[in-house]
Backbone as ProteinMPNN parsed JSONL, in Angstrom:
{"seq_chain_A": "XXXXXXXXXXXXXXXXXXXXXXXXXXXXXXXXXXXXXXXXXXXXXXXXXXXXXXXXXXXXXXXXXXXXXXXXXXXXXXXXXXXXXXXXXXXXXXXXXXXXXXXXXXXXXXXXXXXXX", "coords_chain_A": {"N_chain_A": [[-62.457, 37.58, 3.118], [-58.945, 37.934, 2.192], [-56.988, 35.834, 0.025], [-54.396, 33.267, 1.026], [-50.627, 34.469, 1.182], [-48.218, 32.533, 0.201], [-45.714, 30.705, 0.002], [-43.688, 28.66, -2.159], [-43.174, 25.695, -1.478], [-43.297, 23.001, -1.29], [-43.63, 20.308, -3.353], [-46.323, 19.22, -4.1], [-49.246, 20.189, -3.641], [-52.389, 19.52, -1.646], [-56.229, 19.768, -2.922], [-57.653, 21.094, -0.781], [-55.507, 22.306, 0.454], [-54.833, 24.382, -1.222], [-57.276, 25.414, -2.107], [-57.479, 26.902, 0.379], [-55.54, 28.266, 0.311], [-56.905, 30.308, -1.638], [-59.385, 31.266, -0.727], [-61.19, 29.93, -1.666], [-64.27, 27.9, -1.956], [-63.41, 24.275, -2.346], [-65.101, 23.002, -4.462], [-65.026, 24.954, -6.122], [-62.236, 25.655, -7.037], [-61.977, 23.005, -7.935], [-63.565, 22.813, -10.467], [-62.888, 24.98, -11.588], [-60.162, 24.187, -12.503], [-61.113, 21.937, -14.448], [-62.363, 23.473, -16.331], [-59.894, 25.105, -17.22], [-58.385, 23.31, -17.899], [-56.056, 23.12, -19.69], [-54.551, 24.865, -19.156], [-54.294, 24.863, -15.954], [-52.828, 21.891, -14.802], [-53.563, 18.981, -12.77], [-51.624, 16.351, -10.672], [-52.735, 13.673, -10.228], [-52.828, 11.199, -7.817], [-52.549, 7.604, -6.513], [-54.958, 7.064, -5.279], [-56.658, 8.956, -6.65], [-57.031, 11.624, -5.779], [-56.479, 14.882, -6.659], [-53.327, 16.591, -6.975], [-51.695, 19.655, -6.25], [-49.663, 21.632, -8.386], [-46.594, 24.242, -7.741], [-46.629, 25.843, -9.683], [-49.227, 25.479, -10.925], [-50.993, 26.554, -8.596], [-50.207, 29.134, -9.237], [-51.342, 29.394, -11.457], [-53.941, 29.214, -11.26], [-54.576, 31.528, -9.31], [-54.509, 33.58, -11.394], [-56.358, 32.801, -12.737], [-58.614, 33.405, -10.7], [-58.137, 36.112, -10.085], [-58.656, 36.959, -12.522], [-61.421, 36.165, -12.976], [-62.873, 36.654, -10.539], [-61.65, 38.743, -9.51], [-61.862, 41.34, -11.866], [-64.061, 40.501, -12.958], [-64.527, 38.785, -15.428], [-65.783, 36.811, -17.729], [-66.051, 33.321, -17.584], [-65.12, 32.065, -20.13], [-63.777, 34.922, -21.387], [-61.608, 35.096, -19.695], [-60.449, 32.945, -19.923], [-59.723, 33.298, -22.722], [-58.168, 35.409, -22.73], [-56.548, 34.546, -20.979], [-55.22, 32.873, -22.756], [-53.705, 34.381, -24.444], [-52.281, 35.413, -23.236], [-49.961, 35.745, -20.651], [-48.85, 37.868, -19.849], [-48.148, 40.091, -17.272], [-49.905, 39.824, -16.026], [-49.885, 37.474, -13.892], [-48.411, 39.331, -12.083], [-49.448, 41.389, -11.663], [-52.13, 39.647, -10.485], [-50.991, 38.891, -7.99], [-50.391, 41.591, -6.394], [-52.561, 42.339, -6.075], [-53.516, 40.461, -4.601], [-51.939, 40.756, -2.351], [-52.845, 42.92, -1.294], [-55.392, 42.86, -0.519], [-55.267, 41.363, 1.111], [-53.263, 43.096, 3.315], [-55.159, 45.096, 3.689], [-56.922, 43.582, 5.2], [-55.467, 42.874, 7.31], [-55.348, 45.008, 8.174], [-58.191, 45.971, 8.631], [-58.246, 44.187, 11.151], [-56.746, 45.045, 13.161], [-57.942, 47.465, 13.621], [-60.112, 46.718, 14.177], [-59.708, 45.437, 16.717], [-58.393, 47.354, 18.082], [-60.755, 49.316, 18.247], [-61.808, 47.62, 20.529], [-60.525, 47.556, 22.547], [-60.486, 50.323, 23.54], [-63.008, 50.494, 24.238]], "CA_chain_A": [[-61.087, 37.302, 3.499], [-57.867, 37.503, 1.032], [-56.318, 34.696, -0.21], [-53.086, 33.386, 1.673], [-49.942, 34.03, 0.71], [-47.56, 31.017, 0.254], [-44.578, 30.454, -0.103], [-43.944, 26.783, -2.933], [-41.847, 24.645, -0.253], [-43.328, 21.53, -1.389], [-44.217, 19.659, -4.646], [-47.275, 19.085, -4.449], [-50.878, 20.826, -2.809], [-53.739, 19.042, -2.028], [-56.959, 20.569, -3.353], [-58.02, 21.479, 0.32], [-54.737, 23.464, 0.887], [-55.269, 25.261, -2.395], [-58.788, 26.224, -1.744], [-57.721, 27.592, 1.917], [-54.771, 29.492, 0.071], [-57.827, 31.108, -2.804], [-59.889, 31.042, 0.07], [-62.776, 29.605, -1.719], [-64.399, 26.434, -1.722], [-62.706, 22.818, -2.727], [-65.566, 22.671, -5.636], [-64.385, 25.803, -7.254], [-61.094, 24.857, -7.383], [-62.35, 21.797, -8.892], [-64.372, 23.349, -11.806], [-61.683, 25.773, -12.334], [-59.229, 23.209, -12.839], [-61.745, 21.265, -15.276], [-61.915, 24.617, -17.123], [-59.287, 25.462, -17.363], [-57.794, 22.367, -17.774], [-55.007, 23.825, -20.27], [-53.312, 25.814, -17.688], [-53.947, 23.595, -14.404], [-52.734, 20.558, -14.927], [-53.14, 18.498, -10.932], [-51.367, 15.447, -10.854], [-53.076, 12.311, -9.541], [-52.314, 10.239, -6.985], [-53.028, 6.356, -6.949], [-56.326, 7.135, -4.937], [-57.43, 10.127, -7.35], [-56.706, 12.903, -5.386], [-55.406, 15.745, -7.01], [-52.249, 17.082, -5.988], [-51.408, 20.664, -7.29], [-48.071, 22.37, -8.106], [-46.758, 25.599, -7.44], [-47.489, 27.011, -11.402], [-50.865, 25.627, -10.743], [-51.681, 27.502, -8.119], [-50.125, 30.608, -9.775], [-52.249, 29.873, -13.021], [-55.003, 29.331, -10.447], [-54.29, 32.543, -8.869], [-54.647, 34.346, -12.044], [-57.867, 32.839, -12.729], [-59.139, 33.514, -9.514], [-57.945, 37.687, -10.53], [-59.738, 37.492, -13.944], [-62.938, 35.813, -12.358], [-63.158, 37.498, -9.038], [-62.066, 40.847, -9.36], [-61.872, 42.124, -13.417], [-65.5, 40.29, -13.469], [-64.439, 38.179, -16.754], [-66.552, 35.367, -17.946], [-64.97, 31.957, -18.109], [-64.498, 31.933, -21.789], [-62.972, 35.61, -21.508], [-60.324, 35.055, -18.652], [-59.403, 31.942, -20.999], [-58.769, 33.822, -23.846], [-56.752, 36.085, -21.995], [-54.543, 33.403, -20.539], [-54.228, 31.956, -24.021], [-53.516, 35.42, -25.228], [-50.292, 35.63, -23.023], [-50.392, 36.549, -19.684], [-47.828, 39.176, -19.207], [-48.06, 41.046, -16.264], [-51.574, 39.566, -15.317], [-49.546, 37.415, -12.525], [-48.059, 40.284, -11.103], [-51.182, 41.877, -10.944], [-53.054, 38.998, -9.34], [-49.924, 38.998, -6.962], [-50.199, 42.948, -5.617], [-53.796, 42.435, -5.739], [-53.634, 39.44, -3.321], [-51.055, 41.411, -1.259], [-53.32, 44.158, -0.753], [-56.133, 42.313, 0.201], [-54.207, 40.964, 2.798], [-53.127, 43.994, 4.266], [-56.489, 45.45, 4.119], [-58.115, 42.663, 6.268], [-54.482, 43.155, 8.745], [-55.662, 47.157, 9.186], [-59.244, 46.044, 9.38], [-58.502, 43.204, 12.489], [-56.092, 46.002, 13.884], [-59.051, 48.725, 13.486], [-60.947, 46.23, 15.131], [-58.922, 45.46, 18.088], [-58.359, 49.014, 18.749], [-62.072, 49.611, 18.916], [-62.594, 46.989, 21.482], [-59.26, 48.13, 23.134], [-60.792, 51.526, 23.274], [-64.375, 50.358, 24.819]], "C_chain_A": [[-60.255, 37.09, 2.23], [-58.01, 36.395, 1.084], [-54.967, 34.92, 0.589], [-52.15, 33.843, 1.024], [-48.816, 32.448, 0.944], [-46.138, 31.213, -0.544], [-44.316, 28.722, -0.64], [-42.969, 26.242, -1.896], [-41.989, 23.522, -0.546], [-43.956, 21.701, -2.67], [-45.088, 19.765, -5.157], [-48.446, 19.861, -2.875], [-51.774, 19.905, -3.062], [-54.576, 19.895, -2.195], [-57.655, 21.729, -1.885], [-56.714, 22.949, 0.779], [-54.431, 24.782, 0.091], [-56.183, 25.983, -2.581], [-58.829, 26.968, -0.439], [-56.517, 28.773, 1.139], [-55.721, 30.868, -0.815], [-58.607, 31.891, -1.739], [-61.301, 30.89, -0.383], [-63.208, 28.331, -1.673], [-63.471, 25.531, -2.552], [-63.876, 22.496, -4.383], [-65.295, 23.663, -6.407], [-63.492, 25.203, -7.71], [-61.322, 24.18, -8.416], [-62.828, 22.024, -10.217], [-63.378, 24.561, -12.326], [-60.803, 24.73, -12.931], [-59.721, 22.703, -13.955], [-62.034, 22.594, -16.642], [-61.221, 25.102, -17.513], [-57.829, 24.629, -17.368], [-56.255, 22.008, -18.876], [-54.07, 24.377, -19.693], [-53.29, 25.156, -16.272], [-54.176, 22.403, -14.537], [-52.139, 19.453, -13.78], [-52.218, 17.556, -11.594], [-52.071, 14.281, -10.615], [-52.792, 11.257, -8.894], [-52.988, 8.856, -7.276], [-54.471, 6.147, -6.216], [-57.466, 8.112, -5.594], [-57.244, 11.283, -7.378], [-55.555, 13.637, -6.34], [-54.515, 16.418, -6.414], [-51.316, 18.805, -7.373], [-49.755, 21.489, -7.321], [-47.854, 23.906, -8.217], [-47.26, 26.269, -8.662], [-48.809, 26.495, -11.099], [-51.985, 26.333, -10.269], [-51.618, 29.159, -8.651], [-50.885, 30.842, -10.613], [-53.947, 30.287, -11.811], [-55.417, 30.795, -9.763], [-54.467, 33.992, -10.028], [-55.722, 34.278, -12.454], [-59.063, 33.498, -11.663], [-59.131, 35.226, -9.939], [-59.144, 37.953, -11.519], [-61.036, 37.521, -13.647], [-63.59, 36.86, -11.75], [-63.322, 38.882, -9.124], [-61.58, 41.731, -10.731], [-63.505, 41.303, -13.269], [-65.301, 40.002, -14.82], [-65.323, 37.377, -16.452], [-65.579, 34.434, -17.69], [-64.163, 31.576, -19.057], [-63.869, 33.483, -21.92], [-61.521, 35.731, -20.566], [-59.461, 33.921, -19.54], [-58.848, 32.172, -21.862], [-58.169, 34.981, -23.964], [-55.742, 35.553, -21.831], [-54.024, 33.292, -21.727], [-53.771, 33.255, -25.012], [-51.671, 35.697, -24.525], [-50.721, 36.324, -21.436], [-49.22, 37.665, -19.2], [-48.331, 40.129, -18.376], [-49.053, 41.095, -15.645], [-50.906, 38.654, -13.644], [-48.773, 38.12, -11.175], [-49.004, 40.944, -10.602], [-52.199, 41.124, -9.999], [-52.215, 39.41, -8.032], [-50.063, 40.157, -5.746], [-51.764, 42.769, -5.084], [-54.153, 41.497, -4.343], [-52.899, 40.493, -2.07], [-52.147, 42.371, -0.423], [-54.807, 44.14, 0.028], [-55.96, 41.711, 1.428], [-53.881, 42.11, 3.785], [-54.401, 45.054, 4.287], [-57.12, 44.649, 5.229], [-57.418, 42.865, 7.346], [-54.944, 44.449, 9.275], [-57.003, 46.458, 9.412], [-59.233, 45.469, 11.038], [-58.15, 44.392, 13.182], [-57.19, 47.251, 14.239], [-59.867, 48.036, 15.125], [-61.098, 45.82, 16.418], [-58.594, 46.576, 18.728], [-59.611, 49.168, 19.569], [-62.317, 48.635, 20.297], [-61.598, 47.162, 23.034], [-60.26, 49.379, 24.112], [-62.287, 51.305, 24.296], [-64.201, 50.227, 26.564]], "O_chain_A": [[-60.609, 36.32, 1.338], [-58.79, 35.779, 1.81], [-54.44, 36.002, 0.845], [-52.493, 33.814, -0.158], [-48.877, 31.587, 1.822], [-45.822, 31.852, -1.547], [-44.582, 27.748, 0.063], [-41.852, 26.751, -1.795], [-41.084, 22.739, -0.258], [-44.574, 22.675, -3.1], [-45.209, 20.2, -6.302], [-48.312, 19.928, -1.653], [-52.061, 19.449, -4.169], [-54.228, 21.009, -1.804], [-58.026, 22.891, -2.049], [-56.934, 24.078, 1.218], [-53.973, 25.848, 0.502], [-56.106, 27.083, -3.129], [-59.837, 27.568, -0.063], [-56.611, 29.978, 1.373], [-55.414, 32.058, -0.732], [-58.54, 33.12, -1.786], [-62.303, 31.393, 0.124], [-62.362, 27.527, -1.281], [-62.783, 26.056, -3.427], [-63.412, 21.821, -5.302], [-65.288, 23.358, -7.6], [-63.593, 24.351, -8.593], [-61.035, 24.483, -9.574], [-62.385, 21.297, -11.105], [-63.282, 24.884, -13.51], [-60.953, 24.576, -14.143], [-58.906, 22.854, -14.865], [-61.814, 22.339, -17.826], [-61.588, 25.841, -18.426], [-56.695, 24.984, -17.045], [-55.585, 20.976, -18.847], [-52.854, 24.261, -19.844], [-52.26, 24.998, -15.617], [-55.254, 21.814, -14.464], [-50.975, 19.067, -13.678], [-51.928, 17.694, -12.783], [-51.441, 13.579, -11.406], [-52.464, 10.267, -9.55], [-53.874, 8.801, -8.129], [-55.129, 5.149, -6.513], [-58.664, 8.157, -5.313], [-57.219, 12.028, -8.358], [-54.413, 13.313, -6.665], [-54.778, 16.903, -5.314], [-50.786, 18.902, -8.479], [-49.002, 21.777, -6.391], [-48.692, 24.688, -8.665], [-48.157, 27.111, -8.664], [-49.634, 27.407, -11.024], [-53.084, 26.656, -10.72], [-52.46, 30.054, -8.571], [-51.301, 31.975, -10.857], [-54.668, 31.281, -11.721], [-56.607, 31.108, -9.734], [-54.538, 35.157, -9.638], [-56.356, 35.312, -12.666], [-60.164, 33.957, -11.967], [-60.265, 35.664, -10.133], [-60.116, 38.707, -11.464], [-61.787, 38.47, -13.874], [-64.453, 37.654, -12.125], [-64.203, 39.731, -8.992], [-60.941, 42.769, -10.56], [-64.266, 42.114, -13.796], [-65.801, 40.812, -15.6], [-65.72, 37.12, -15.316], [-64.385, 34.715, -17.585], [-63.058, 31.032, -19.06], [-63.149, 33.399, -22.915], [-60.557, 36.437, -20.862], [-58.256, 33.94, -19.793], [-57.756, 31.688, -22.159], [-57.728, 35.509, -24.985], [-54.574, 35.724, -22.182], [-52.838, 33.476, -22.002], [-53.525, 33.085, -26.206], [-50.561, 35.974, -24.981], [-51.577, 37.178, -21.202], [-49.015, 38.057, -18.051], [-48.995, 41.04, -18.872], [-49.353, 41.985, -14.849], [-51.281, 39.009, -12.527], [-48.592, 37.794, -10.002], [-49.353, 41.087, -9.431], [-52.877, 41.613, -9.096], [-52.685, 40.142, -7.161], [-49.929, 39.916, -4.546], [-52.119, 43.007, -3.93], [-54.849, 41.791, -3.371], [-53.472, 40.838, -1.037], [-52.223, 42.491, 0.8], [-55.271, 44.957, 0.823], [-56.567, 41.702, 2.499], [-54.221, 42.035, 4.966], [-54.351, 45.887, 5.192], [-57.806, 45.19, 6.095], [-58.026, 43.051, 8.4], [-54.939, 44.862, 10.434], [-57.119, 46.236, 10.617], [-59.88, 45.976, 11.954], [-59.044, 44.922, 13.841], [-57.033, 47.885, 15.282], [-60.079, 48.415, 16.276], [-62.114, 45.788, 17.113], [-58.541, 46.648, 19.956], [-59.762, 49.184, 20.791], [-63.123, 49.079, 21.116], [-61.924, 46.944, 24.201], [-60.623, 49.165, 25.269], [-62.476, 52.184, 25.137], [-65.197, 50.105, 27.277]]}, "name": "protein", "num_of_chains": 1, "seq": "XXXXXXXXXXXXXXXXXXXXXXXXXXXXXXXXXXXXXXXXXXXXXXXXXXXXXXXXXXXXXXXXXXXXXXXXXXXXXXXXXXXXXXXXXXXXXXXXXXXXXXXXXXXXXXXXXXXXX"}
């Protein structure tokens, strides 16, 4: 399954609504963040919880690109970012998009077929 898109409307993300927008687990997230702890910087609430902001998720979102689908290391997606990211968050961006409307034709495929039975 893509990642959501989203639209920033609010301040702050908890790590849970951040990991449902990536759509991977709440301990990625977490170890991304700690990695990459140069470019996503949560905030902290007075109980701990991190609370993430919209550039967070975008840096997040570009990590998630380099990782996921270029197949970088950790230490090469980093010294990408810190190289400049021009035109890498547009790219995560289309890439998310398109994953998205791939999974919309697959359901639609899939509803046909059962349409169809």
């Amino acid at each position: 399954m893509a990642y959501k898109e989203y639209k920033p409307e609010k301040l702050y993300y908890s790590i849970g609504e951040v990991a449902a927008l990536l759509d991977e687990s709440t301990s990625l997230v977490r170890f991304w963040t700690d990695s990459f702890s140069s470019f996503v910087r949560p905030v902290r609430n007075a109980k701990g919880d991190r609370k993430y902001t919209p550039k967070d998720i975008d840096n997040l979102r570009v990590i998630h690109y380099l990782v996921k689908d270029q197949k970088m290391t950790l230490e090469g997606a980093a010294a990408r970012m810190k190289s400049g990211k021009d035109g890498l968050d547009k790219k995560a961006e289309v890439v998310g998009r398109l994953k998205g409307i791939k999974e919309m034709l697959l359901e639609i495929s899939s509803n046909m077929e059962n349409v169809e039975e």
